[in-house]
PABA-440960 format. One record per residue (C-alpha): residue in three letters; z, x, y. Coordinates in steps of 0.1 Angstrom, whole numbers, padded with zeros to 4 digits. Example, Ala and Ser with C-alpha at 12.3 -4.5 7.8 and 13.67 -1.06 7.14 Angstrom:
<drenpas>
+-----+-------+-------+-------+
!   r !    c3 !    c1 !    c2 !
+-----+-------+-------+-------+
! ala !  0078 !  0123 ! -0045 !
! ser !  0071 !  0137 ! -0011 !
+-----+-------+-------+-------+
</drenpas>
This chain:
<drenpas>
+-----+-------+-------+-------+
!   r !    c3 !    c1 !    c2 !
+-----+-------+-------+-------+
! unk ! -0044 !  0149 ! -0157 !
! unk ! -0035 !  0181 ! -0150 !
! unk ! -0014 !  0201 ! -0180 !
! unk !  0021 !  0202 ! -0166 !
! unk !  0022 !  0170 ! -0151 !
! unk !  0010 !  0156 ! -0181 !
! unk !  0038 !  0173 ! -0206 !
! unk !  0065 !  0160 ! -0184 !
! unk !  0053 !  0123 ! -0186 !
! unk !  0056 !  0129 ! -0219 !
! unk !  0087 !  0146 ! -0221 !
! unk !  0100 !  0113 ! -0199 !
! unk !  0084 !  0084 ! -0216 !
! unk !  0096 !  0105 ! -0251 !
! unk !  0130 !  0107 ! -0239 !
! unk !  0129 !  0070 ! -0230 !
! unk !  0110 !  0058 ! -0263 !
! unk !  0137 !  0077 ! -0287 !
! unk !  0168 !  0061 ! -0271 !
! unk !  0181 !  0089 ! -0251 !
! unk !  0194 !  0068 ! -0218 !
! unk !  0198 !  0030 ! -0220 !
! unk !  0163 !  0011 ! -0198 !
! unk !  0158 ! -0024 ! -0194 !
! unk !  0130 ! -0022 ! -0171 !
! unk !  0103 !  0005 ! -0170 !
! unk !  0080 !  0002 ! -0136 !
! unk !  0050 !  0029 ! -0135 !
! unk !  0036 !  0024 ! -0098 !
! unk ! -0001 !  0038 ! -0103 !
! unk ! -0018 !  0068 ! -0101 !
! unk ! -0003 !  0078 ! -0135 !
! unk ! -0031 !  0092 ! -0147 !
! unk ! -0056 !  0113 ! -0133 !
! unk ! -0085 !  0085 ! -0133 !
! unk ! -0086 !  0055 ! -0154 !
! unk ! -0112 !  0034 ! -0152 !
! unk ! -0118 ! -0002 ! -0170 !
! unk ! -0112 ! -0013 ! -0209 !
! unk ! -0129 !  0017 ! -0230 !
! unk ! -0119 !  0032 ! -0262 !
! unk ! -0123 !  0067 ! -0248 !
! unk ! -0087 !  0066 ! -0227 !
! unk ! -0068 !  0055 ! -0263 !
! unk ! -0082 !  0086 ! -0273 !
! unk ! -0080 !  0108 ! -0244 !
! unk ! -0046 !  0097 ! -0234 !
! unk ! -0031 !  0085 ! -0270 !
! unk !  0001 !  0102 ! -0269 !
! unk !  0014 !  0090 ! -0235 !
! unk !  0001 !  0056 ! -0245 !
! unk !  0019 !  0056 ! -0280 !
! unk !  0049 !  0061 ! -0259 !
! unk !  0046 !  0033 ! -0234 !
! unk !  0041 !  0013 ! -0264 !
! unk !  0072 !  0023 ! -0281 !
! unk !  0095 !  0023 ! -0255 !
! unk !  0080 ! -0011 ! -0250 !
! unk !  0086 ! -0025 ! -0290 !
! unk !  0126 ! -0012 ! -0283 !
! unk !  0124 ! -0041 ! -0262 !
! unk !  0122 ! -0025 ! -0224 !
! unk !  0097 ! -0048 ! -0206 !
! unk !  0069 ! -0026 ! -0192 !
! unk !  0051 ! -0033 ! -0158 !
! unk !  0018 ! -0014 ! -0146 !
! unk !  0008 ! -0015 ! -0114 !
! unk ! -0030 ! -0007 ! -0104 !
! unk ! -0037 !  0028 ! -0084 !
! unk ! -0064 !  0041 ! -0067 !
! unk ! -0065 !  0067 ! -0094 !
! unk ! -0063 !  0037 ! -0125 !
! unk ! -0086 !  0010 ! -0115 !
! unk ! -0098 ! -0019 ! -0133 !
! unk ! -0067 ! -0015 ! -0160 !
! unk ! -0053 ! -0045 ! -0156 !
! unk ! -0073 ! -0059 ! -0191 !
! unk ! -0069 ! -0030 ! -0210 !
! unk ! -0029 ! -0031 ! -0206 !
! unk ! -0028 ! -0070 ! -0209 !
! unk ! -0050 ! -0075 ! -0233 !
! unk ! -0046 ! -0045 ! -0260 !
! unk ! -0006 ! -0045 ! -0254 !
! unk !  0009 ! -0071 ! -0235 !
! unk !  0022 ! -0054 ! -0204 !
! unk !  0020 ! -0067 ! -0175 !
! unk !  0001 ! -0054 ! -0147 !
! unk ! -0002 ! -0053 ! -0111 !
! unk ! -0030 ! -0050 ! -0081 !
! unk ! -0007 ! -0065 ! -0054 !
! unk !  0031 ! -0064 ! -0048 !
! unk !  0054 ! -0078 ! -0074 !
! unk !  0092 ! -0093 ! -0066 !
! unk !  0114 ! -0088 ! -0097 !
! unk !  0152 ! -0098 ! -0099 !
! unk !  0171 ! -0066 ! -0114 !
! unk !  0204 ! -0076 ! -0124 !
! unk !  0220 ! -0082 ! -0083 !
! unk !  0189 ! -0065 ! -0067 !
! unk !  0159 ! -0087 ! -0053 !
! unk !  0128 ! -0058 ! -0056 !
! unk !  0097 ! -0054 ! -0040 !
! unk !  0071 ! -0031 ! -0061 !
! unk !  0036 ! -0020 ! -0052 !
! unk !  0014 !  0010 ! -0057 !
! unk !  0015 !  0014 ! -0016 !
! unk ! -0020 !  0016 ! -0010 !
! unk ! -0017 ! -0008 !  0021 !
! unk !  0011 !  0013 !  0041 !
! unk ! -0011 !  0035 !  0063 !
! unk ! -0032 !  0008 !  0085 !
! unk ! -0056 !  0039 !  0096 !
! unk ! -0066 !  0048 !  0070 !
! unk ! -0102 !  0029 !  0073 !
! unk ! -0124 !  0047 !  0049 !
! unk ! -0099 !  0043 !  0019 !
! unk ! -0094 !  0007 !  0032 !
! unk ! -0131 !  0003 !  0032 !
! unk ! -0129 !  0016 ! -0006 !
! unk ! -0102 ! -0002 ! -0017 !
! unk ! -0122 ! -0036 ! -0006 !
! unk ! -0153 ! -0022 ! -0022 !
! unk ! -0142 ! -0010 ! -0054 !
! unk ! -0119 ! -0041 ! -0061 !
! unk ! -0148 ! -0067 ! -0057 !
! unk ! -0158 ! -0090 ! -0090 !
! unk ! -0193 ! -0071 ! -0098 !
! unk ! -0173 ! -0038 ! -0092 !
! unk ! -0151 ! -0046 ! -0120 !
! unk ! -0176 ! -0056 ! -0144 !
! unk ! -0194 ! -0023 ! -0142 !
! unk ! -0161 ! -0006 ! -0141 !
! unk ! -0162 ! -0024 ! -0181 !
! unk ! -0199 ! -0017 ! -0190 !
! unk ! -0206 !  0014 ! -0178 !
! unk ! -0198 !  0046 ! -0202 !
! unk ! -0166 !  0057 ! -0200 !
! unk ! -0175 !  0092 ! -0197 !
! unk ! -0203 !  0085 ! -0176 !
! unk ! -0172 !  0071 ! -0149 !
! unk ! -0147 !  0095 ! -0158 !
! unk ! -0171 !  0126 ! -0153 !
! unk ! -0181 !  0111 ! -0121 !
! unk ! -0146 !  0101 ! -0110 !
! unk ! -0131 !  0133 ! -0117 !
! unk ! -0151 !  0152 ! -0092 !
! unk ! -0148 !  0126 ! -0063 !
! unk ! -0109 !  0124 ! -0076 !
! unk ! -0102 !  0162 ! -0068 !
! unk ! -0119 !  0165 ! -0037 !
! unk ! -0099 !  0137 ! -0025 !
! unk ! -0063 !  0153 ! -0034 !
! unk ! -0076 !  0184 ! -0019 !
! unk ! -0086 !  0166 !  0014 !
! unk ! -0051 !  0145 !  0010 !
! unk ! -0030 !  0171 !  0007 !
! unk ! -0042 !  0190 !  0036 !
! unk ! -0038 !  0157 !  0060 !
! unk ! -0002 !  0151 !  0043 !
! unk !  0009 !  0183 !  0052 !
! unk ! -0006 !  0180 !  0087 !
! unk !  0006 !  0146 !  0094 !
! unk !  0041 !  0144 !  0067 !
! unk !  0064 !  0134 !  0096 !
! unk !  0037 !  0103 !  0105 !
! unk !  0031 !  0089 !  0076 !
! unk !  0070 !  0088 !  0064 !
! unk !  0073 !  0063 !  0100 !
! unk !  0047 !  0043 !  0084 !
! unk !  0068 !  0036 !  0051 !
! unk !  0092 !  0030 !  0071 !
! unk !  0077 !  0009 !  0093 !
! unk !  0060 ! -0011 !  0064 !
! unk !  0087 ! -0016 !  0050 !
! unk !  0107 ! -0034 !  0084 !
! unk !  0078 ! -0053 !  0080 !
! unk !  0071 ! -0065 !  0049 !
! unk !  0109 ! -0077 !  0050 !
! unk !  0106 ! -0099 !  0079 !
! unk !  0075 ! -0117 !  0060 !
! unk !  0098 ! -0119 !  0027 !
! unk !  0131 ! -0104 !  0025 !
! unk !  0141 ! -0081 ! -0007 !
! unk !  0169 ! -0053 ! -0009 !
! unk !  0151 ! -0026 ! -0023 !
! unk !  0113 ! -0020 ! -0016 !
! unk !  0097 !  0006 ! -0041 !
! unk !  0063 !  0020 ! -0033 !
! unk !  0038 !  0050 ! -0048 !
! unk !  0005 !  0064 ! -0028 !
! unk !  0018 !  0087 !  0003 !
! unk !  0029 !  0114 ! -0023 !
! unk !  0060 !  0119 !  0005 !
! unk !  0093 !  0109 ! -0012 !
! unk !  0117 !  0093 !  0014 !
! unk !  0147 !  0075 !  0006 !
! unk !  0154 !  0052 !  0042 !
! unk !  0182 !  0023 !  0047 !
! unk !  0174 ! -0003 !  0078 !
! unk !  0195 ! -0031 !  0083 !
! unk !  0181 ! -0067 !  0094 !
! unk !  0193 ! -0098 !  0095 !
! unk !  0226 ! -0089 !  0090 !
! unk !  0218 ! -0069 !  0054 !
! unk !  0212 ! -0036 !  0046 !
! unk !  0176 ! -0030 !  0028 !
! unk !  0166 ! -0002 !  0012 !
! unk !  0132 !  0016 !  0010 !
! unk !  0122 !  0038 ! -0015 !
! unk !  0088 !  0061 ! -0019 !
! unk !  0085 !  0080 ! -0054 !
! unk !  0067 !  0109 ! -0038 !
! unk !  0045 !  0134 ! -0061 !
! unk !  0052 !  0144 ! -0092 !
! unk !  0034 !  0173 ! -0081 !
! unk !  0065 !  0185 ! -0060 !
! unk !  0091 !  0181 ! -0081 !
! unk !  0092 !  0151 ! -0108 !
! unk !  0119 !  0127 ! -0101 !
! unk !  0124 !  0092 ! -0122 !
! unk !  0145 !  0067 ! -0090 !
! unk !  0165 !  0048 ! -0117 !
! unk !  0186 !  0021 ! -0104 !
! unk !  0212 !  0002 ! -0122 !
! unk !  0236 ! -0030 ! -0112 !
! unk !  0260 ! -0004 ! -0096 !
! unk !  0240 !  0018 ! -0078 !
! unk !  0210 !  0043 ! -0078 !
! unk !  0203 !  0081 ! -0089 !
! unk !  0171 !  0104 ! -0084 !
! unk !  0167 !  0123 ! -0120 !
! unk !  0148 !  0152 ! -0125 !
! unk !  0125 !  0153 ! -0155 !
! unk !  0125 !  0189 ! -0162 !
! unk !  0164 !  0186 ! -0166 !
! unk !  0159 !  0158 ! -0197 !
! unk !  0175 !  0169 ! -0232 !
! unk !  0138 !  0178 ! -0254 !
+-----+-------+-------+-------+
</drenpas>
């Protein structure tokens, strides 16, 4: 993870754990980390202060829900397992106070994307997991880390190429998704392009929401019963 991003996870997940701003709910939609791969010892350590804080802000009774990445794979036991927080590979429909919501890492919005498809397929089979386990953590990380980077390199490039593309897909995805099971607010990770879109169908307006990169600007979407606000982590109270 790189430095900066790191400190202001921290900073946020501190300002939440201490009591700062009232949470019920805390969703964190993949690719949190750098690379994360399977149950080990080594990311307690290598991570430990940004876990300690997920774990208090989770004992001041906030439920916590993880959702798989293509940067943290094969989590799903470590977070379950060592501290009882739910976590996600597919899309997950939660009930928040009058909001019906739709949450998922976004890994299936771009259709043409083939080689990442291929991967995701690949990567998320049984015997894929149980190496993901028994191999050295280091051993995967080290590995990881160098495919990792030269695939935010190649991404960034193609998202700056392409931006005004790949927003019609989230919004596309999201029109469809809805007609297979309506929600009112969709929220999805993965295109690193924040866009904020209303659509209405059947008669109701729906909302679709992409978190965007944290490296452009890091912005929690925090929604309550009333409404919705974009905050900006580097304007928290220390």
């Amino acid at each position: 993870m790189q430095e900066r991003r790191s400190e202001q996870l921290l900073r946020f997940l501190t300002f939440l754990a201490d009591k700062k701003a009232p949470a019920t709910h805390l969703y964190l939609v993949g690719d949190i980390f750098d690379l994360w791969v399977g149950d080990h010892d080594y990311y307690d350590e290598k991570f430990g202060p940004l876990i300690e804080q997920i774990r208090r802000i989770k004992s001041n009774g906030v439920k916590v829900i993880y959702f798989e990445g293509n940067h943290d794979v094969h989590v799903k036991r470590y977070w379950e397992s060592r501290h009882q927080i739910p976590c996600y590979i597919e899309e997950h429909y939660d009930q928040l106070g009058p909001h019906l919501v739709r949450i998922e890492h976004g890994d299936l919005i771009n259709p043409n994307d083939e080689k990442y498809l291929k991967y995701r397929s690949f990567i998320r089979q049984p015997h894929m997991e149980r190496l993901a386990h028994i191999l050295p953590a280091r051993l995967i990380h080290w590995l990881g880390d160098r495919a990792s980077k030269q695939s935010r390199k190649r991404s960034s490039v193609k998202r700056r190429d392409s931006e005004s593309e790949l927003r019609q897909m989230i919004r596309v995805y999201a029109e469809r998704t809805f007609e297979k099971e309506p929600y009112d607010l969709i929220v999805t990770g993965h295109m690193h392009i924040r866009d904020d879109y209303t659509f209405e169908s059947r008669g109701r307006k729906v909302r679709s929401v992409n978190l965007g990169s944290w490296f452009d600007e890091p912005l929690v979407f925090h929604l309550t019963d009333d409404g919705s606000e974009w905050i900006s982590v580097e304007s928290l109270p220390a």
